[in-house]
C-alpha positions in Angstrom: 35.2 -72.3 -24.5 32.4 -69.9 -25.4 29.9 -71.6 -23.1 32.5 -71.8 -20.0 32.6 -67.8 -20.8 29.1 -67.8 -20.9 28.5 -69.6 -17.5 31.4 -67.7 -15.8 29.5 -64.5 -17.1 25.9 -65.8 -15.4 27.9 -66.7 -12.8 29.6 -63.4 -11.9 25.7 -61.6 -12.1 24.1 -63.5 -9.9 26.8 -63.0 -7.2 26.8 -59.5 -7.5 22.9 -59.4 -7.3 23.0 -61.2 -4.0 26.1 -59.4 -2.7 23.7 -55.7 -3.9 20.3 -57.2 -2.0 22.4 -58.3 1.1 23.9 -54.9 1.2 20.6 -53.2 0.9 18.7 -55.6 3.3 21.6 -54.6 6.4 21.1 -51.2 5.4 17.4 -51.4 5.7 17.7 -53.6 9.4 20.1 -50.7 10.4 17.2 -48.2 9.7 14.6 -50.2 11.6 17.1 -50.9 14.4 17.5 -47.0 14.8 14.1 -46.5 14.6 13.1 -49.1 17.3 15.8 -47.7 19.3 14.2 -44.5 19.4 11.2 -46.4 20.0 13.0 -47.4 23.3 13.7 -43.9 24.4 11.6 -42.4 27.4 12.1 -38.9 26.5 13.4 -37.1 22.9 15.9 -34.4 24.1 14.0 -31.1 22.4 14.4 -27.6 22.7 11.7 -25.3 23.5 10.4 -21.1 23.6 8.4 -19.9 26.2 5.4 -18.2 24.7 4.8 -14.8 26.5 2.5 -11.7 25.3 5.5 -8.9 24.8 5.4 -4.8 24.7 7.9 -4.2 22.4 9.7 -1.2 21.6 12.0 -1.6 18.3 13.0 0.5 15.7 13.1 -0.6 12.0 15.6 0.4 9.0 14.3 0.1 5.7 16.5 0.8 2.3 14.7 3.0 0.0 15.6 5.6 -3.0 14.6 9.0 -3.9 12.4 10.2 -6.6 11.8 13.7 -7.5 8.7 15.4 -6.3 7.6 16.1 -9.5 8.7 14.6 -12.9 6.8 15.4 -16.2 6.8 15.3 -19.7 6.4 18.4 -21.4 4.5 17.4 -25.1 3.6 19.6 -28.0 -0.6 20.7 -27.7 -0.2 21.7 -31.9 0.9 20.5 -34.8 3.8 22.1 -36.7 7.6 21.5 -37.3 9.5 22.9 -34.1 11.5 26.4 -35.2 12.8 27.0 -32.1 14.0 24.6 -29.0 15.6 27.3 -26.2 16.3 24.7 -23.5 19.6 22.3 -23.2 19.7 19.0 -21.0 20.3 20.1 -17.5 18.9 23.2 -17.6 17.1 24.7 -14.5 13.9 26.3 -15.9 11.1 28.6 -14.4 7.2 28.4 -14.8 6.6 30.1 -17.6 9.6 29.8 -19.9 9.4 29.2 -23.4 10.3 25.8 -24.2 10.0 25.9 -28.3 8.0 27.4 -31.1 6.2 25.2 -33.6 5.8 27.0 -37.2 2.3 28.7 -37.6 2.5 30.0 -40.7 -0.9 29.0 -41.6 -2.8 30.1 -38.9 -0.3 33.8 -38.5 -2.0 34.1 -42.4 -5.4 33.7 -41.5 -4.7 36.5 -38.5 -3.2 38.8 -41.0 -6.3 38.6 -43.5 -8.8 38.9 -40.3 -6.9 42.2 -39.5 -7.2 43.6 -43.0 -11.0 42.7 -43.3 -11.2 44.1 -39.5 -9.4 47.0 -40.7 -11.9 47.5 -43.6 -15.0 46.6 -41.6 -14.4 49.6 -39.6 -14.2 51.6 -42.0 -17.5 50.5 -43.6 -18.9 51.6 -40.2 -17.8 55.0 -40.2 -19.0 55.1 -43.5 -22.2 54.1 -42.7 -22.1 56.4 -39.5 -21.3 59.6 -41.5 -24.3 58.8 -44.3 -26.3 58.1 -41.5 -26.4 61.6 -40.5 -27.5 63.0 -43.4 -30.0 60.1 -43.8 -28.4 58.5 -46.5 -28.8 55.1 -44.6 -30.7 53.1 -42.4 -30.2 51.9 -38.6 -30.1 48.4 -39.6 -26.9 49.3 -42.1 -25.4 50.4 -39.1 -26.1 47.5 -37.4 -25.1 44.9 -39.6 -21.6 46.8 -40.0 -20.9 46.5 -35.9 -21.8 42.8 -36.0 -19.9 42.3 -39.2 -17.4 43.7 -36.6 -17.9 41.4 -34.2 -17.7 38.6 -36.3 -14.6 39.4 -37.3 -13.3 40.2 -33.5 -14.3 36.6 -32.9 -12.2 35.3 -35.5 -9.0 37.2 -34.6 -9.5 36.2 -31.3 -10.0 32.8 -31.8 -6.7 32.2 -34.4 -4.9 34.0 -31.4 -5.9 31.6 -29.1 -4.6 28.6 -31.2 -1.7 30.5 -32.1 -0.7 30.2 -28.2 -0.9 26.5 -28.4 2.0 26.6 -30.9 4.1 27.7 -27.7 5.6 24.9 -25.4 6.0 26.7 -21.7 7.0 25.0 -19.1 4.3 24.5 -16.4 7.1 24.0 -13.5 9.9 25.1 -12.4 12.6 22.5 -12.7 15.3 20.7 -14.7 15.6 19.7 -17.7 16.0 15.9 -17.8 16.0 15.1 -21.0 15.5 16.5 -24.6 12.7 14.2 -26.3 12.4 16.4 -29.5 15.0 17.7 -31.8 14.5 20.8 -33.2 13.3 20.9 -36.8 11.8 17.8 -36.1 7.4 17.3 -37.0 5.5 17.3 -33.8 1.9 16.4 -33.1 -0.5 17.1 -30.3 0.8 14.6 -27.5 4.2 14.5 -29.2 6.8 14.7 -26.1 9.4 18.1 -26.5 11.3 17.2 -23.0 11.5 15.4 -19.5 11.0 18.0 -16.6 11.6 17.6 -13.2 11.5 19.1 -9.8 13.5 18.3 -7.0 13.3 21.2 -5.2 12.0 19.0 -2.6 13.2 14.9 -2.7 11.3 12.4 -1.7 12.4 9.1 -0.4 9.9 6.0 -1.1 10.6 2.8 1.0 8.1 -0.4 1.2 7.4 -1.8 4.9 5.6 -4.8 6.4 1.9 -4.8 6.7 3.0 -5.0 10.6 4.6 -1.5 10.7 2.0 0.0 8.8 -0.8 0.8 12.1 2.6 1.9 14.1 3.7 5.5 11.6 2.2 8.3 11.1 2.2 10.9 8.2 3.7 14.4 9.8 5.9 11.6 11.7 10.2 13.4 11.7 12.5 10.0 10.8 16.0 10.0 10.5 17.1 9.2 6.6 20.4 8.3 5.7 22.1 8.4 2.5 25.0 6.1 0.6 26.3 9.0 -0.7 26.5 10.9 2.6 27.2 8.1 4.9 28.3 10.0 8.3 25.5 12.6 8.1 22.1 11.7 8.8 18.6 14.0 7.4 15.4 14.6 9.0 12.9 13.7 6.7 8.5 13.5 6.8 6.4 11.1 6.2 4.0 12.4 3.6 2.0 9.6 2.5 1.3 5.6 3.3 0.1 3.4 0.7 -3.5 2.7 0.8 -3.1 -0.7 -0.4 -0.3 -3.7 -0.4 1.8 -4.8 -3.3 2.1 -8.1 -4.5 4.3 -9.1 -1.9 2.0 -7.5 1.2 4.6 -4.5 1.4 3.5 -0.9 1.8 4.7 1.9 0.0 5.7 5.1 2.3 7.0 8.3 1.1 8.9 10.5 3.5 9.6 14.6 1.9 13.2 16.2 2.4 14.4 19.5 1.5 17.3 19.6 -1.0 19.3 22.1 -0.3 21.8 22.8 -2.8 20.4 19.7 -4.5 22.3 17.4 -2.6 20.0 14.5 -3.4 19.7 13.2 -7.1 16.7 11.0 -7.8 17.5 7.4 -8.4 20.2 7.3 -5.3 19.3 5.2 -2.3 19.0 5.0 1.0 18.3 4.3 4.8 15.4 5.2 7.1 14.9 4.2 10.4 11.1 3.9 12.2 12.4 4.5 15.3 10.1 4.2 18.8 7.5 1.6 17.3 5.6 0.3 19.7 3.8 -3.1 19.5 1.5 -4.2 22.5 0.3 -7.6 23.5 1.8 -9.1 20.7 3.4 -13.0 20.4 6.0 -14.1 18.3 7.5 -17.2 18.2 11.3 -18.3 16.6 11.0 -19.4 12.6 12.6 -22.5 13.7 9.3 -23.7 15.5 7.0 -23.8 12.9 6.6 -27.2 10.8 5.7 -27.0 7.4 5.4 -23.7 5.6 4.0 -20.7 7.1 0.9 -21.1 4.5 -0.3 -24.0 6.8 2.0 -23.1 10.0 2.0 -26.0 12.6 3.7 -25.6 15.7 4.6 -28.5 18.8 3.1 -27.6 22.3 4.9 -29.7 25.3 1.7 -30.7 27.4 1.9 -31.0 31.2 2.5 -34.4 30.9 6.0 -34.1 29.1 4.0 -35.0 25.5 3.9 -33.0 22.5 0.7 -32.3 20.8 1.2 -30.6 16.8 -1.3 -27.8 16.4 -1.9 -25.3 13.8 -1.4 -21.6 14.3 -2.3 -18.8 12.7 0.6 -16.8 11.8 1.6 -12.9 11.2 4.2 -10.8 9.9 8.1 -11.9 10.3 10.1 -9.0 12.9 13.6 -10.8 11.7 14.2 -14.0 12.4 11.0 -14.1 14.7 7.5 -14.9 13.2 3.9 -13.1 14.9 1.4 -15.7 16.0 -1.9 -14.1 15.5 -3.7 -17.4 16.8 -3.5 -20.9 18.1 -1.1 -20.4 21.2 -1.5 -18.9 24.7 0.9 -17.6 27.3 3.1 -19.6 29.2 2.7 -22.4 26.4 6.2 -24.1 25.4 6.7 -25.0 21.2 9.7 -26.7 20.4 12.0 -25.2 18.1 15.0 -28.1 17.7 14.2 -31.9 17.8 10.9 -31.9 15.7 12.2 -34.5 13.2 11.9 -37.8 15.9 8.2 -36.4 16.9 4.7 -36.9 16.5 2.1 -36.4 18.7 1.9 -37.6 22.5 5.8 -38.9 22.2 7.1 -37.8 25.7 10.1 -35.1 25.4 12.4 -33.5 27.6 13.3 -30.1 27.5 17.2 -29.3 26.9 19.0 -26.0 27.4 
C-alpha cells in the first residue's frame, strides 16, 4: 500500500509540472503572437507636440515665510554673576537700554583705591608746588608728582572702561524673544543674556527656479499674500537674490515689507506672485515626451517619412508640467508624447489627435 501511495504521489508531480510548463509555454506564444502582430502593423497610432520657439508671458506664485529683519543674541562681554535682568519676554526695547548688570565688585574696589591714591597724588603736587616756591624742591619733584598723576588717571580710566563691559545694552531696538539667562545666574564673556529681534520691517524669503532667476529684479514691487490675511494682498520689494543655488538648484529671494502695527510675525507663511515674467525664444516640451530620466533626456522626432528617430536633448528648468529644451530639437519638429512603449527607431507611426 505504501508504494501504490508512493507512485500515486510521483504521479500527481509530474502531471502538475507539465500542466505549469504548458501553461507557461501558451502564455509565452501569446506574447510572441502580440508582438509579431505589432510587427504586422503599418503605422503605431502615437501622439505628438509641435515644437515652436514661444514668447511667454507668465506669472509665478511661490510659498514662502517671514523672518525678522534682524534677530540677535544679546551675550554677556564680562564675567560676573548677573544682579540685575530689567527686561521680560516680549518686551519691546530701545537701542540703548540696559539689559542686566553683572556684579563688579572687584573691579568697583580697585576704582575706589585709584581715587584715594589720585586723591593723595594731588595733594603731593601741591605740596611740592608750594615748597617749590620757596625752593625747597626741585623741578624734577614736580614732575614726577604730575606723571605719578597721570599714571594714576590711566588707571581709573582704564577700570572704568571694563566696568562698562559689566553692562548688557541692547544694540537694537526690538523685542525680546526670549530670556537666555536667569538672573543670579554666572555668566562668561560669550555667555547669551537674551534673543532680540526686529521686525520693524518683515521680510519674506521664498526659493525660485534657476529659470526665474535672470527674469526679477531687486527694487522689483510684487504682490505678497498671507495665510493669516487671506483676502488682503501687500506690496512687498525684492531686496536681495541669492548669489548661488541650493542643493536642489533653487534660489533664495528676499522681498522687505513694512509691518505696521506688527501684523506679520516671523515664522508665518506665505504667497508671492512674479507677475509679468517674460521668457523669449524659449522651447519647452510636455514631461510626457521625454524617455528615460531627465539626467539623460531622450526624446522621439517623427521624420518626414512617418518614422521615429530617438535623440537626446538637452534639457532646462520644469514651468509645471512642461519641461525647457535647451538643445537637441528645432522648430516645427514633432516628439511624441503617448505611444513610446511599441517604438524604436525608424518604426513608421501615425499621428492621432
Amino acid at each position: 500500500m505504501k508504494k501504490i501511495l508512493i507512485s500515486l504521489a510521483v504521479i500527481a508531480i509530474v502531471g502538475f509540472m507539465a500542466f505549469k510548463l504548458k501553461s507557461n509555454k501558451e502564455t509565452i506564444d501569446a506574447n510572441t503572437k502580440e508582438a509579431l502582430n505589432i510587427e504586422k502593423y503599418d503605422f503605431i497610432p502615437v501622439r505628438v507636440y509641435q515644437i515652436a520657439h514661444q514668447n511667454n508671458v507668465q506669472s509665478v506664485e511661490e510659498i514662502g515665510s517671514f523672518q525678522s529683519r534682524q534677530d540677535l543674541t544679546v551675550s554677556a562681554t564680562a564675567t560676573g554673576r548677573i544682579v540685575n535682568l530689567n527686561v521680560r519676554e516680549g518686551q519691546y526695547i530701545s537701542k540703548g537700554t540696559v539689559i542686566a548688570r553683572l556684579d563688579y565688585a572687584a573691579l568697583a574696589a580697585q576704582l575706589a583705591t585709584s581715587k584715594a591714591a589720585m586723591s593723595n597724588a594731588k595733594k603731593d603736587l601741591e605740596r611740592f608746588q608750594s615748597a617749590h616756591s620757596v625752593g625747597a624742591t626741585t623741578k624734577m619733584q614736580i614732575e614726577q608728582a604730575e606723571l605719578q598723576i597721570d599714571n594714576i588717571q590711566s588707571s581709573i580710566t582704564n577700570i572704568e572702561e571694563q566696568i562698562k563691559f559689566y553692562t548688557v545694552v541692547a544694540p537694537m531696538s526690538g523685542y525680546v524673544n526670549k530670556i537666555l539667562s536667569e538672573q543670579g545666574s554666572f555668566a562668561m564673556p560669550g555667555t547669551p543674556i537674551i534673543q532680540l529681534i526686529d521686525i520693524s520691517t518683515i521680510k519674506m524669503v521664498v526659493k525660485v527656479d534657476e529659470s526665474i532667476v535672470p527674469l526679477i529684479k531687486i527694487g522689483k514691487s510684487v504682490p505678497v499674500r498671507s495665510e493669516v490675511y487671506p483676502e488682503k494682498v501687500f506690496s512687498g520689494k525684492i531686496s536681495r537674490i541669492a548669489v548661488q543655488a541650493d542643493n536642489s538648484r533653487k534660489f533664495e529671494v528676499e522681498i522687505d515689507l513694512p509691518n505696521n502695527n506688527n501684523q506679520f510675525r516671523a515664522g508665518m507663511n506665505g504667497v508671492v506672485k512674479f507677475d509679468d515674467l517674460s521668457v523669449s525664444d524659449a522651447i519647452y516640451i510636455p514631461r510626457s515626451a521625454i524617455v528615460g530620466s531627465v539626467n539623460d533626456a531622450k526624446v522621439y522626432i517623427v521624420k518626414a517619412d512617418s518614422t521615429v528617430q530617438l535623440s537626446p536633448i538637452q534639457v532646462g528648468a520644469y514651468q509645471g508640467n512642461n519641461i525647457e529644451v535647451k538643445n537637441g530639437l528645432e522648430t516645427n519638429s514633432q516628439v511624441v508624447v503617448m505611444g513610446q512603449i511599441n517604438l524604436r527607431d525608424g518604426v513608421k507611426v501615425s499621428v492621432v489627435k
